[in-house]
N, C-alpha and C positions, 0 to 999 in steps of 0.2 A: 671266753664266755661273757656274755651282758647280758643284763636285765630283759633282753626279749624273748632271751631263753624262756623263762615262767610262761610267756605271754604264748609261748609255739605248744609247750607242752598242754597247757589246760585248754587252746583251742583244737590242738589235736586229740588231746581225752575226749573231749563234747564231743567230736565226731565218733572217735573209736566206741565212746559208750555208747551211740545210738545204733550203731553198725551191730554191737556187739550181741542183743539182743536182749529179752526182759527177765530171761534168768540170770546172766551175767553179767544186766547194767551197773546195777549197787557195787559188784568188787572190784570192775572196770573201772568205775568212776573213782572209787577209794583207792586203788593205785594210782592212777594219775596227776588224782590231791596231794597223794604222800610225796609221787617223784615233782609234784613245784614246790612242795615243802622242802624237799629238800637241794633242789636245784636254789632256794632263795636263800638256804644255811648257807651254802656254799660263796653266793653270791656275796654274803655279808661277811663273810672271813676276808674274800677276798679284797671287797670295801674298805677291811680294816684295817687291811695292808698296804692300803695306796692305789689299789689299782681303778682304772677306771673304765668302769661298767655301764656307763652313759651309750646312747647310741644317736646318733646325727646321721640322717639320710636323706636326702635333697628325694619329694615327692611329685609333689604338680609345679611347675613352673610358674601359669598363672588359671589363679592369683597364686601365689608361690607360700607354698604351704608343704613342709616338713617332717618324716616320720621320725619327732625328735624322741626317745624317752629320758629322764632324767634321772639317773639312780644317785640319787645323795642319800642322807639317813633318814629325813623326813619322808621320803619318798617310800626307801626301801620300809622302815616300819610298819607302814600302812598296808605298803604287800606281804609283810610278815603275819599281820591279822589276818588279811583276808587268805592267804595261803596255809595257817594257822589253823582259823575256824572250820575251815570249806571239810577237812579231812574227819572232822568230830562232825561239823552238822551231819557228814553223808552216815558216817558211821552211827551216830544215835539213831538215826532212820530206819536200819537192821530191823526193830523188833515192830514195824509196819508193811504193809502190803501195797501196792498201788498198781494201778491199771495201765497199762502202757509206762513202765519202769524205765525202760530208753528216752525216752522223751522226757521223761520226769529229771532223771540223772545226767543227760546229755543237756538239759536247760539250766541245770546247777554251775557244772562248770562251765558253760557257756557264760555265764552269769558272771563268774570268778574270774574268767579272763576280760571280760568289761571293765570289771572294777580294779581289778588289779592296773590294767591299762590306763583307766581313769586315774589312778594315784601317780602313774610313773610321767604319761604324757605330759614335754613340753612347748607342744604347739600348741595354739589354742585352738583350732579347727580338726587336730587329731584326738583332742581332749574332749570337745564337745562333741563327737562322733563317738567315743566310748563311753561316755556321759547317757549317751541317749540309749544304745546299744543294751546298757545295763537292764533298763527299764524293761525290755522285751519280755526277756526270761522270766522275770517275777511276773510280767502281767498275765500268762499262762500260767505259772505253776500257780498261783490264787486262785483264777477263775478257775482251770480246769479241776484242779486235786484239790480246794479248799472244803471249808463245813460251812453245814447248815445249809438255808434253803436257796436255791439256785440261780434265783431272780433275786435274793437280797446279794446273792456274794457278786451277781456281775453285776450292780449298783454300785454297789460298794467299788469294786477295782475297775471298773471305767471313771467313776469319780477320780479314784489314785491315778491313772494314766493319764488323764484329761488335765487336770492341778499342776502336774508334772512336768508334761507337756509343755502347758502352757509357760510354767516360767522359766523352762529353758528357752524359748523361743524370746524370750526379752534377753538372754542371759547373751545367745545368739546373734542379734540384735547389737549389743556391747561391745563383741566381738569384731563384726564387721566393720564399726564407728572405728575403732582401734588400728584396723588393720588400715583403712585410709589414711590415718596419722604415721603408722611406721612401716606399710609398704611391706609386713613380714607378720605373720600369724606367732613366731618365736617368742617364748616368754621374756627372752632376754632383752629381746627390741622392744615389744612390751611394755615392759618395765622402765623402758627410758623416755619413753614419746611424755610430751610435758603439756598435759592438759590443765586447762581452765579452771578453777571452782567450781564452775557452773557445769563442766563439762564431766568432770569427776564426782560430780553430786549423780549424775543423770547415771554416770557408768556403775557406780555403788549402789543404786539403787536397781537397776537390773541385773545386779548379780546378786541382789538380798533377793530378790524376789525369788530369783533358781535356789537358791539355796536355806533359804526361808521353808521354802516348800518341801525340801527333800529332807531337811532335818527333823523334826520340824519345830518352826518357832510358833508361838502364837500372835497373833489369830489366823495361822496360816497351816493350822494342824488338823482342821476338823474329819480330814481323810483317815487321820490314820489308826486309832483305837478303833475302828469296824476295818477296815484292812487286817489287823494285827490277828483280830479274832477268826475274820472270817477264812482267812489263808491258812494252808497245812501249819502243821510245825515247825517245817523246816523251810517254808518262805518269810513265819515270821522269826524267826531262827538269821536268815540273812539279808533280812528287811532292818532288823533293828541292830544286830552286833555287826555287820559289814556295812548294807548300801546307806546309811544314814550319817556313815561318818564321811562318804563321801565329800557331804556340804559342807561340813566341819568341818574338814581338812580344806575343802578347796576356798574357804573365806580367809585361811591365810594362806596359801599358797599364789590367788588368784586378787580375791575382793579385795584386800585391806593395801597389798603394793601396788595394786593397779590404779586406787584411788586413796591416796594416801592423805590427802589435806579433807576430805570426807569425812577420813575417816576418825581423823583427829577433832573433826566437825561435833559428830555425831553420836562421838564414843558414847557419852553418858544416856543418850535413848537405846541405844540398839544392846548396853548393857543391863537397862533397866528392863526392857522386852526378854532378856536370858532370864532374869532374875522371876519376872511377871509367870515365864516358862514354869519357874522350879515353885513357886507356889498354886497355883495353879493347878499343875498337873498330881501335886501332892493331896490336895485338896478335894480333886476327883477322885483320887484313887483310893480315899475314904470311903466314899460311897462305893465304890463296886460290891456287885455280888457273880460275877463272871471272874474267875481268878485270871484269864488270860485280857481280860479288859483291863485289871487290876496292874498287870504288869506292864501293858501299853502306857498308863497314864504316870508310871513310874519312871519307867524308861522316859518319856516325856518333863519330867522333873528335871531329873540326871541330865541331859542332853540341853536342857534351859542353862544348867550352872555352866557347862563347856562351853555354851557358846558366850556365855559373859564373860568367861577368861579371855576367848578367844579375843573380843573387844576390848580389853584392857589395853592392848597397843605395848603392853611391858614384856620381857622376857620369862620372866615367872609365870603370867598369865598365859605364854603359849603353850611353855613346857607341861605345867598343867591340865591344858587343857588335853594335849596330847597323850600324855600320860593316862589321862582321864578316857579320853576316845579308845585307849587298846582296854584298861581296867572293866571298861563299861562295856564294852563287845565280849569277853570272857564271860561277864557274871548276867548279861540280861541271857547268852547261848544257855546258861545252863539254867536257869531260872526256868526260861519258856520249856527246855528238857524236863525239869523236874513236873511243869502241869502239863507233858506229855505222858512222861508216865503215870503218873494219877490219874489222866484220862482213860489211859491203855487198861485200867483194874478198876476203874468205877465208872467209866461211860457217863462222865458228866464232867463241865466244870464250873457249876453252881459251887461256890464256898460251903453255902449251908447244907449240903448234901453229903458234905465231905465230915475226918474227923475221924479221931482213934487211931489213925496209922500208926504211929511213935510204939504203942502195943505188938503189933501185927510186923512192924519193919523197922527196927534201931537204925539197920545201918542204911536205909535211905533215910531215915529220918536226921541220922546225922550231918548226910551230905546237903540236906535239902538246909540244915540249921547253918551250915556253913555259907551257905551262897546268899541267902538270908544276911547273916550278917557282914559278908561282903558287900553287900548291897547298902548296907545304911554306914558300910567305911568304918568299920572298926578299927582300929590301929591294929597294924598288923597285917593285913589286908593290901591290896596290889591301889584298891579303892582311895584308902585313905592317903597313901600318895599323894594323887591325881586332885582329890577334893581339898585338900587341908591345901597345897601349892596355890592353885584357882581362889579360896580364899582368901589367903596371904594376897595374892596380886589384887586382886577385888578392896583389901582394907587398904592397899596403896594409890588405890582411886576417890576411893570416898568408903569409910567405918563403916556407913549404912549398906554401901551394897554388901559388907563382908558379913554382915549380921541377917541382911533378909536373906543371902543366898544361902547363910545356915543353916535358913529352917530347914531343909532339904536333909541334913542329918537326922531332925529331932523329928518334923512327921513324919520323914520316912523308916526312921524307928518305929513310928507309933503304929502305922499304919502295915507295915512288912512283919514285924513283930505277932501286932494283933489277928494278919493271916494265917501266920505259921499255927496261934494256939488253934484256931478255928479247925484250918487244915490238918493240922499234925495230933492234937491232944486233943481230950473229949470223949465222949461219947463213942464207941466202936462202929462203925458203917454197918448195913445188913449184909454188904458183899465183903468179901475176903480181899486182903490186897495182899499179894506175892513178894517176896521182896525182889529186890533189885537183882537184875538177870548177871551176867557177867559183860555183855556186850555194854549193858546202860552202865555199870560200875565202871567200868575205863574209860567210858566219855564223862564223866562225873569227876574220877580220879584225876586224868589230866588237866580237866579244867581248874577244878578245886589247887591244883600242885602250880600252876601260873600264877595263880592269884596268892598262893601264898609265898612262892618263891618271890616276886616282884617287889610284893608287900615290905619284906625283909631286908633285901637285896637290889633296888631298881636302877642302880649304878649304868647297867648295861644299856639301858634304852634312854637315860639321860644322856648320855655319852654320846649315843649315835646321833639322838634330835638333833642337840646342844648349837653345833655346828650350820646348822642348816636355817634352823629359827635365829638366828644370829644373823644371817645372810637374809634374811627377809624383815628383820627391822634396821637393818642398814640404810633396803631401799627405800622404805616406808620416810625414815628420819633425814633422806637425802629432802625430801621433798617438804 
C-alpha cells in the first residue's frame, strides 16, 4: 500500500457519491472520508516502520513529467488534516438540507482528493495540476449552495477564482523557467538546478504571489472575508481549516528551497508582511458585527503569525508553523460550526441579535467557551503549542517581531472573548435556542478532544515533521 491509495479512495467516493443519489449522498460521502481516514492511519504506522510509501511513475515523456507523490511526515501530516477534517466537516453538515446533495457531497471529496494530492505531489507540473484542480469544487459549492444575495455571492467567488487564478498562473510560469534549467519537473532535480540572484529573486516572487493569494497575506486578501461569509458552512469550513494551508505548506515545501538566497534576502520583509497580517486582521475583527466576518478576519490574523514563522528560515520557526497549520484548521472547523448552529436556531448572524444562550444551552455554551479559548492559545491547548514555538523562532530573528506577533494573543483575547459575552451571556434572545443535537455534540466532541490531546501531548506530530523540515533547510543552507 502507498500514499495514492487515499488519493483512489476519495476520488472514487466523489464519484460513488454522486452516482449514489440525494438521499444517500451525505452517508456515501462520510464513509469514504472515514475509509481515507483510515487508509492514512494505516499509512502512517506503516511510515513508522520504515516502510516506503512514496510512489515514482514515469508519466509523459515530453516534456518529461512524473506521477511522483511523496509520502514523508511533512507530507503525510497535511493529508492527515485534510483526511481528518473532510469526515467532521461532512458530518456537521447532517443537521442541513441542500438541493442537489450529490453534487454538493461529490464536490467535497472531489475537493479532498485535490488537496490531499496537492500536499503529497512531487513533480511540480503534477502538483500545479492539483493545485488548480482544488479550486473547482469550492468555486461551485460557494456560488451554487452559498448565502445571501445571488449577484453579491457570484462577485464575490469570481473575484476568489479570478485572484487565484491569476497567481497561479505566475506560479506556473516559475515552473516552466525551472524546468528549462533541470530538464525534469522532479522536486528533487528542482532543488538542485543553481540559479542566479537575480533569477531566484524572480522565481520567489512568483511563487509569493500563488501563495500569497491562496493564504492569504496582506494586501493580497481582500477576497477573502466576503468569500468566508458569503459560502455555505462547510465551503468556509474547507476554505479556511484545509485549502488555505495549502500556501503555507507549499512556501516551504516549494518557495523557500527553490529560492534559497531570496529567501535569506528577504526574510525580514516577507516576515514583517505575516506579522502586518496578525495586526491587521486583529484589528478588523474588532469592528465586526457579522460573527462569520469576525472569524474570517481572525483566521486571517492566525495565518499572518504562520507564515512569519514559516519565514524565519530556522527550524523552530517551521515546526511551528506546522504545528500551528493542523492546530489552526481544528479550532477555525469548529469555530465556523459553532456560528452554524447559532444560525440554525436564530436565523441570523448579526452579533447584536444574538445573546443569553449560556441560560438556554450550558453544554454548547461550554463547547463554544472551549474553542474560544483555543483560539486565543491558552496553555493547554493544541494552539499554544504552535504559537508560543513560532514566537520563540520570531524572538531568534529580531525581539520586535516576537513582541508585535504577540499581539495576536492579547487582541485576540480581547476581541474573541468580547464575542463570546455578546453571543453567549446577556440578555435572552426572543427565539429559543435548542441545545446541541447529538450529531453537532460529536463533531464538537472530536474536535474539542484534538485540540486538547495535542495541547498536552504533541510529541506525535513533532516526531513525524521533525525529519522532513530538517531535509528542507539542509537544501535551503546548501545554497
Amino acid at each position: 500500500m502507498n500514499v495514492s491509495t487515499i488519493l483512489i479512495i476519495l476520488l472514487i467516493g466523489a464519484f460513488a457519491t454522486y452516482f449514489s443519489g440525494d438521499k444517500l449522498a451525505s452517508k456515501v460521502a462520510l464513509l469514504f472520508s472515514l475509509a481515507a481516514l483510515g487508509c492514512s492511519i494505516v499509512l502512517l504506522n506503516n511510515y513508522n516502520a520504515g516502510e516506503n510509501i512514496s510512489v515514482i511513475n514515469s508519466w509523459i515523456n515530453q516534456p518529461k513529467i512524473s506521477f511522483t507523490l511523496n509520502g514523508d511526515g511533512l507530507g503525510l501530516a497535511m493529508v492527515l488534516l485534510t483526511v481528518a477534517l473532510t469526515p467532521i466537516i461532512i458530518f456537521s453538515s447532517f443537521g442541513n438540507e441542500y438541493k442537489n446533495a450529490k453534487g454538493f457531497y461529490g464536490l467535497i471529496l472531489f475537493m479532498a482528493f485535490a488537496m490531499a494530492g496537492t500536499f503529497l505531489a512531487a513533480d511540480g507540473l503534477l502538483y500545479y495540476i492539483f493545485w488548480e484542480l482544488a479550486l473547482i469544487p469550492i468555486y461551485f459549492i460557494a456560488l451554487i449552495w452559498g448565502n445571501g444575495d445571488a449577484e453579491e455571492r457570484r462577485k464575490a467567488v469570481v473575484k476568489f477564482f479570478i485572484y487565484t487564478l491569476a497567481g497561479s498562473l505566475f506560479m506556473l510560469t516559475a515552473f516552466i523557467y525551472l524546468y528549462t534549467k533541470a530538464g525534469s519537473f522532479l522536486i528533487e532535480d528542482l532543488y538542485k538546478v543553481n540559479l542566479s540572484a537575480c533569477e531566484q529573486f524572480w522565481i520567489f516572487l512568483a511563487f509569493f504571489l500563488a501563495y500569497a493569494i491562496k493564504i492569504p497575506i496582506i494586501p493580497f486578501h481582500t477576497w477573502q472575508a466576503n468569500v468566508y461569509q458569503k459560502a455555505p458552512t462547510v465551503g468556509t469550513m474547507l476554505l479556511s481549516g484545509i485549502m488555505l494551508k495549502m500556501g503555507l505548506y507549499s512556501v516551504l515545501r516549494w518557495q523557500l528551497p527553490l529560492a534559497p538566497i531570496a529567501a535569506k534576502e528577504y526574510m525580514h520583509i516577507f516576515i514583517a508582511l505575516g506579522i502586518a497580517g496578525v495586526i491587521y486582521g486583529s484589528i478588523v475583527a474588532l469592528r465586526q458585527k457579522d460573527l462569520k466576518k469576525l472569524l474570517a478576519y481572525s483566521s486571517l490574523a492566525h495565518v499572518g503569525l504562520i507564515a512569519a514563522g514559516s519565514y524565519t528560515l530556522t527550524l523552530d520557526g517551521f515546526r511551528g508553523s506546522v504545528m500551528q497549520m493542523i492546530a489552526h484548521g481544528f479550532v477555525v472547523v469548529g469555530l465556523f460550526f459553532a456560528a452554524e448552529v447559532i444560525f440554525r436556531r436564530y436565523e441570523t448572524r448579526e452579533i447584536g441579535e444574538m445573546g443569553g444562550i449560556r441560560a438556554q444551552s450550558p453544554k454548547f455554551t461550554s463547547m463554544f467557551l472551549i474553542l474560544v479559548l483555543a483560539s486565543v492559545a491558552l496553555p493547554s491547548t493544541f494552539n499554544f503549542v504552535g504559537e508560543f514555538t513560532v514566537l520563540y523562532s520570531l524572538s531568534q530573528i529580531n525581539i520586535w517581531f516576537a513582541i508585535l506577533g504577540g499581539t495576536t494573543i492579547i487582541l485576540g483575547a480581547y476581541y474573541m472573548l468580547r464575542m463570546f459575552q455578546h453571543v453567549m451571556l446577556g440578555e435572552t434572545n426572543s427565539k429559543a435556542f435548542a441545545d446541541v443535537t447529538l450529531n453537532e455534540g460529536i463533531s464538537f466532541a472530536v474536535i474539542i478532544a484534538v485540540l486538547l490531546f495535542f495541547g498536552f501531548y504533541p510529541k506525535p506530530i513533532t516526531d513525524l515533521i521533525t525529519p522532513s523540515l530538517e531535509n528542507i533547510l539542509q537544501v535551503i543552507n546548501k545554497n
